[in-house]
C-alpha positions in Angstrom: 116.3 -41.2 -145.6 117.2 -41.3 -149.5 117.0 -43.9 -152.2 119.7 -45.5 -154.5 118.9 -47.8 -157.4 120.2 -51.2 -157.7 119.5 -54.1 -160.5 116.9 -56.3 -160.2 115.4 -58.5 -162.5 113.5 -55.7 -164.6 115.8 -53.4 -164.8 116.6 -51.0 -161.2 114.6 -49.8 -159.0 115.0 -47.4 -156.0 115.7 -48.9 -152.8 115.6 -47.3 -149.5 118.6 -46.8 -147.3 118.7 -48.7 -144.3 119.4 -45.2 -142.2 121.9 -45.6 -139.1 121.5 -43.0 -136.9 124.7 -41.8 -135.0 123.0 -40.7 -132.4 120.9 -43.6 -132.1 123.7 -46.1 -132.7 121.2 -48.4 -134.7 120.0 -48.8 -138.4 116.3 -47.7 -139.0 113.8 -50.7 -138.7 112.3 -52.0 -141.7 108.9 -52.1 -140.4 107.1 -49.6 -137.5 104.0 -49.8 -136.3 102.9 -46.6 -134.4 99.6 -46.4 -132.3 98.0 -48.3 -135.0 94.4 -49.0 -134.4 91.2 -50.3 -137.1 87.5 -50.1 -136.3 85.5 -51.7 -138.7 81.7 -50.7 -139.1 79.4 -54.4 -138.6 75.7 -54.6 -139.3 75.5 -50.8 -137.7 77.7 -51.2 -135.2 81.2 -50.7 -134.6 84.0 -53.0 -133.6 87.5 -51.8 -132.5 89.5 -55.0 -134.3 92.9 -53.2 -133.0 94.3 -50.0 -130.5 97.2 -48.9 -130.1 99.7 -51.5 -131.6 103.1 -50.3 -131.1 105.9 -52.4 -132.7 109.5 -52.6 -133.9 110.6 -54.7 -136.8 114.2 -55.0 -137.7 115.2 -56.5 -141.4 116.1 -60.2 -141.2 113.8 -60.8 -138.4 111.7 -63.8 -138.1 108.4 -62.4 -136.2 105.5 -64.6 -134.9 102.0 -62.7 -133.9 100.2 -65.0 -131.9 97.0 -65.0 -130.2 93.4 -66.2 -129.8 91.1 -66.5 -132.4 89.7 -62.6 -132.9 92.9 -60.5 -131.8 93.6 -58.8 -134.4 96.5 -60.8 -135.9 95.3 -61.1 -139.4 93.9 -57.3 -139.3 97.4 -55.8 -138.7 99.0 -58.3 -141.1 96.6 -56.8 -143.7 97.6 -53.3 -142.2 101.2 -53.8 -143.1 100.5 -55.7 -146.6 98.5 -52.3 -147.7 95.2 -54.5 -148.2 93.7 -52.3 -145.6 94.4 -48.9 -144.1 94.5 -48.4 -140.2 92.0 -46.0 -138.7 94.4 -44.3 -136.2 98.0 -44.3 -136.2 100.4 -45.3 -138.6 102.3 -48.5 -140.2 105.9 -47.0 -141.9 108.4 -49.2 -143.8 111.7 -47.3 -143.6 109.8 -44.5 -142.2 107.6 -44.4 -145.3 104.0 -44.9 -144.2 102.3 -47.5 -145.9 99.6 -46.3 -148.2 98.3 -49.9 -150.4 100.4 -53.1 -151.8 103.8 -53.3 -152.9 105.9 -56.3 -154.5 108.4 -55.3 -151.4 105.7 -56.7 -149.2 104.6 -60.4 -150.2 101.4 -62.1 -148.7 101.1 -65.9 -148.6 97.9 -67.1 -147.8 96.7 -70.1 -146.0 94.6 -71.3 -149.4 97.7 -70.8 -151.5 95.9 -68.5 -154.4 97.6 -69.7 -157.2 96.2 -69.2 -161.0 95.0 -72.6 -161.6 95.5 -72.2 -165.3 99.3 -71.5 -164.9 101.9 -73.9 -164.2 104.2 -73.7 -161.6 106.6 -72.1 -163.2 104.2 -69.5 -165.1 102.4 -68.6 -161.4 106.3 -67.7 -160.2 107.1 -65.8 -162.8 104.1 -64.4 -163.0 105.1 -60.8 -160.9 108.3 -60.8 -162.6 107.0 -61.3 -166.3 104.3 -58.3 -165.3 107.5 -55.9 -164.2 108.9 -56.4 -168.0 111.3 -59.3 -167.3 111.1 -61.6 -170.8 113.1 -64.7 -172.5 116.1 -66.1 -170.9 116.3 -63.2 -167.8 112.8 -64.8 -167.1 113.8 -68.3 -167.2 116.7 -68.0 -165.1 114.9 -66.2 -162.4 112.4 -68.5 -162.5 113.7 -71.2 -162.0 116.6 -69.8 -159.3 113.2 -69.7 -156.7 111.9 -72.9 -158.1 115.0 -74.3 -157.1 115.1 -72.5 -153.8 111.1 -74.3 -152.9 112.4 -78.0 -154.3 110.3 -77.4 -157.2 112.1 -77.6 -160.2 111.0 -80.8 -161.6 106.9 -79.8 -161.3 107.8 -76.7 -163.3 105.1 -77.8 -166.1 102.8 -79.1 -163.2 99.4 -77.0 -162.6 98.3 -76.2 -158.9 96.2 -79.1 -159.7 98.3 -81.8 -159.8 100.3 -80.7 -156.5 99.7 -81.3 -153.3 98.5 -78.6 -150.4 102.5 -78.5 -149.2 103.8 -78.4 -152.8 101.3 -75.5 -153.8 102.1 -73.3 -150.6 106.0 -73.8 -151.5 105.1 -71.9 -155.0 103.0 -69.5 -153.2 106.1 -68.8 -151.5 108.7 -69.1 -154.0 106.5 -66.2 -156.4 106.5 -63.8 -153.5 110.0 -64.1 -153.0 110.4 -63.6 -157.3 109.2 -60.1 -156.8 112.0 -58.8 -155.2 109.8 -59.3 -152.0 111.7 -57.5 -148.9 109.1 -58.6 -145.9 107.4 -62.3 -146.2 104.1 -61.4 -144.6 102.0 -65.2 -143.6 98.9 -65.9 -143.0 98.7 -68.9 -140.8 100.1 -71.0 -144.4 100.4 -73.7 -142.7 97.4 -74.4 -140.9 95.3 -76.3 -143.2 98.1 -79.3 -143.8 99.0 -81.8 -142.0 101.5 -82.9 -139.5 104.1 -84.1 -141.2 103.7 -81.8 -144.2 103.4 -78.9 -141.8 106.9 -80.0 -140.0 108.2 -80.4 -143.2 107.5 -76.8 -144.7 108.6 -75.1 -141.3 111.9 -76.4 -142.0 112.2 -75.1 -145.5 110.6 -72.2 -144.6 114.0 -71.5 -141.9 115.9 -73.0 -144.3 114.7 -70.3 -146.9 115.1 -67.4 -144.5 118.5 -68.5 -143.2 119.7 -68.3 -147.3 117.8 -65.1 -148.3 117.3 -63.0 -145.0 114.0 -61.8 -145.8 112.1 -60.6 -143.3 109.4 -62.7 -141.8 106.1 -61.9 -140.0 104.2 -65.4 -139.3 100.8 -65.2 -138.2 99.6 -68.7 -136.3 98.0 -69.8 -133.6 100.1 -72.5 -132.6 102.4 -72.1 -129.8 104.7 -74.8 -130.6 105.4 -73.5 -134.4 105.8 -69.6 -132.9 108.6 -70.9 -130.7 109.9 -73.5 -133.4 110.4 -70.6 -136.2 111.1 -67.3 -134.5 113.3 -65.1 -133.2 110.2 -63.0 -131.2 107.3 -63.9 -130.9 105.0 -61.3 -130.6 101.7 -62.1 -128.3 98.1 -60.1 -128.6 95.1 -60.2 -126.9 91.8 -59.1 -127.7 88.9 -57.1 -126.7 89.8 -54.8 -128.6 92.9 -56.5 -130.1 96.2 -55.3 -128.6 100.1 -56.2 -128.5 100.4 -57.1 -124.7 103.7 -59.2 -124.9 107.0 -58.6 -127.2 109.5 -61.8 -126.4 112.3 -62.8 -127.9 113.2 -66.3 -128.5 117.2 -67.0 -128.2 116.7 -71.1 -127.9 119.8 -72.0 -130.8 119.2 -73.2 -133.9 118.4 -75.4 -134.8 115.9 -76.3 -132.3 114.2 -79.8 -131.1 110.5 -79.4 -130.3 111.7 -82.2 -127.3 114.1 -80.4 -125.9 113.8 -79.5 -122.2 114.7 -75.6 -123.2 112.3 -76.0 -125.6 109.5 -77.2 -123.6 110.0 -74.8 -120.8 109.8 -71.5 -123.4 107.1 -73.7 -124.8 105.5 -74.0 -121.4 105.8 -70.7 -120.3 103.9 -68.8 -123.4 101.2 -71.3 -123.4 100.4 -70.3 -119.3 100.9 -66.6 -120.9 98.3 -67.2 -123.3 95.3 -69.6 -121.3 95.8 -66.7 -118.8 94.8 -64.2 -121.2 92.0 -66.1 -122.5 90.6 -67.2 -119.3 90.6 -63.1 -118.7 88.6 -62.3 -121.0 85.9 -65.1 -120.2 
């Protein structure tokens, strides 16, 4: 694999080549996860939080890790943002391991972590404005991914002043202003409710379907997994484990009424109450 530069909004950076192999017939996955486990040392003892994760991202992919409370979900989410290091095996993006954070690999958090002193418009360009981008180049960036979230008239606004849906669409739209390759999602949606919930999934797909980024959604609701995703991507724990890898081919875009809907619906939920009831 080599690099090429191409413009961004602080000049160029290098990119990685999205490899095909001709023998292979296929482009090199964005994201790989190889026999990646994480013990964690608690009070003197030691728990084994994941083993032997194996898993295959492709770029544009809309992945859902789902599971029980304790699987592992978050752990491996934190494996792939760089925020912690796996104890045996190896997470690669474009075959380059992992080693700590990168703006090509954005985390949005369930409790939004804005700057509460910035305004929406200073916490999205925030990244940008760090990486050298000034003046007008600044602004118009800016305010591309404030239009992109439905934000542009709270641009002087400060976290605040928002609502819980309004804050997690900046949270969204300043990891995308970094360039941001792989959206990684920590359950965001989880503490809002229903309607705003319903409401950011759709933007969320709407979002994806304009810019492609890749997507790895971590929730525990089995209705939003099958609403967003293209596979959803089941663990267990004890220790924490990928046991299922399904892909979700219901059309978009999809009514949670549906009878198709349902029966995919229907048929993880058994999956999962069967792995719970296993380990009880």
């Amino acid at each position: 694999m080599s690099d090429f530069t191409v413009p961004t909004q602080s000049g160029t950076r290098p990119v990685p080549v999205t490899v095909i192999d001709p023998s292979a017939g296929h482009a090199l996955p964005i994201l790989t996860i190889a026999h990646v486990g994480k013990r964690f040392a608690v009070g003197g003892n030691t728990v084994q939080a994941l083993r032997d994760a194996n898993l295959s991202i492709n770029k544009g992919e809309f992945i859902c890790l789902i599971g029980a409370s304790g699987c592992g979900k978050s752990t491996l989410l934190r494996i792939i943002a760089g925020f912690e290091t796996a104890t045996e095996g190896t997470a690669s993006m474009y075959g380059t391991p992992i080693t700590g954070p990168g703006p090509e690999r954005g985390m949005v958090f369930q409790d939004y972590a804005l700057f509460p002193w910035l305004t929406v418009r200073e916490n999205i360009g925030f990244g940008p404005k760090q990486r050298g981008l000034l003046g007008n180049g600044l602004r118009e960036h800016t305010a591309r991914y404030m239009e992109m979230v439905g934000l542009t008239k709270f641009a002087d606004y400060f976290p605040a002043q928002l609502s819980g849906g309004m804050k997690q669409r900046v949270a969204i739209a300043r990891v995308l202003a970094n360039d941001c390759e792989v959206l990684l999602m920590d359950e965001p949606f989880g503490a809002l409710d229903a309607l705003t919930r319903e409401k950011l999934q759709a933007d969320l797909l709407d979002i994806w379907e304009k810019t492609r980024v890749t997507v790895i959604f971590v929730t525990h609701s089995v209705e939003e997994a099958v609403y967003l995703s293209s596979r959803v991507v089941v663990m267990t724990a004890g220790p924490g484990r990928i046991e299922h890898d399904i892909p979700i081919e219901l059309p978009r875009p999809r009514e949670v009424s549906a009878p198709d809907f349902n029966a995919v619906r229907r048929e993880m939920t058994q999956m999962l109450t069967s792995h719970v009831s296993a380990a009880h």
